[in-house]
N, C-alpha and C positions, 0 to 999 in steps of 0.2 A: 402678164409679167413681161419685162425687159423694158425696153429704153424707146422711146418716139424718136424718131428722126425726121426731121426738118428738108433733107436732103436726099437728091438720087444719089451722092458720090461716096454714099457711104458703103460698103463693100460688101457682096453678101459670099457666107464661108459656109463653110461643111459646119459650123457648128450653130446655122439659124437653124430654128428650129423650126419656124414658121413665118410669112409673111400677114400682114392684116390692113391693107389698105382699105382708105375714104375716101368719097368724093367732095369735092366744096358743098356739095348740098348737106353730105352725112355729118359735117365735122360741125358741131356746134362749141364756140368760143363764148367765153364766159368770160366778166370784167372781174376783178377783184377774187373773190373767193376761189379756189381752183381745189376740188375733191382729194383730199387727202388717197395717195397709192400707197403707203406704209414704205415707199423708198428709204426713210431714214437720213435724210441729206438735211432737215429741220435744224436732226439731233448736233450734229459735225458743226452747224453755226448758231447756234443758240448763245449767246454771250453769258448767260447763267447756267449751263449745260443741263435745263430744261428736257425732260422726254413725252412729246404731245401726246404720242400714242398710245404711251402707261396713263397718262393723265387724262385722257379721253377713255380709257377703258374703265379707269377706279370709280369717274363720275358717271359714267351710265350705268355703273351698278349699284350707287348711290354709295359709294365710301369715299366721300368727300375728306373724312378724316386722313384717309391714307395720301390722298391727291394732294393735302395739303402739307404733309410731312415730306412728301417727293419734293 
């Protein structure tokens, strides 16, 4: 959980919890597709206020019917 950061200027407080650094070797980048975190930032720009991650859950338990009423 929490956030990536990009940068060292970002400030570390009494309320990190933990650090989890990579090296360029560890960090493998992907073109296009990027694994779904359950963030919820999809839902906030979806132009049809769409929710992937009800709709990913209804279809892999096969209730399509419900997925298509969302």
């Amino acid at each position: 959980m929490g956030m990536a950061q990009y940068s060292l200027e970002v400030p570390i407080t009494k309320q990190t919890p933990a650090l989890f650094a990579l090296t360029k070797e560890e960090i493998q980048l992907t073109e296009g597709y990027v694994e779904c975190i359950n963030c919820g930032l999809c839902v906030g720009v979806c132009p049809v206020n769409l929710i992937p991650g009800m709709l990913s859950m209804y279809c892999a338990r096969d209730r399509f019917d419900v997925a298509e009423a969302e």
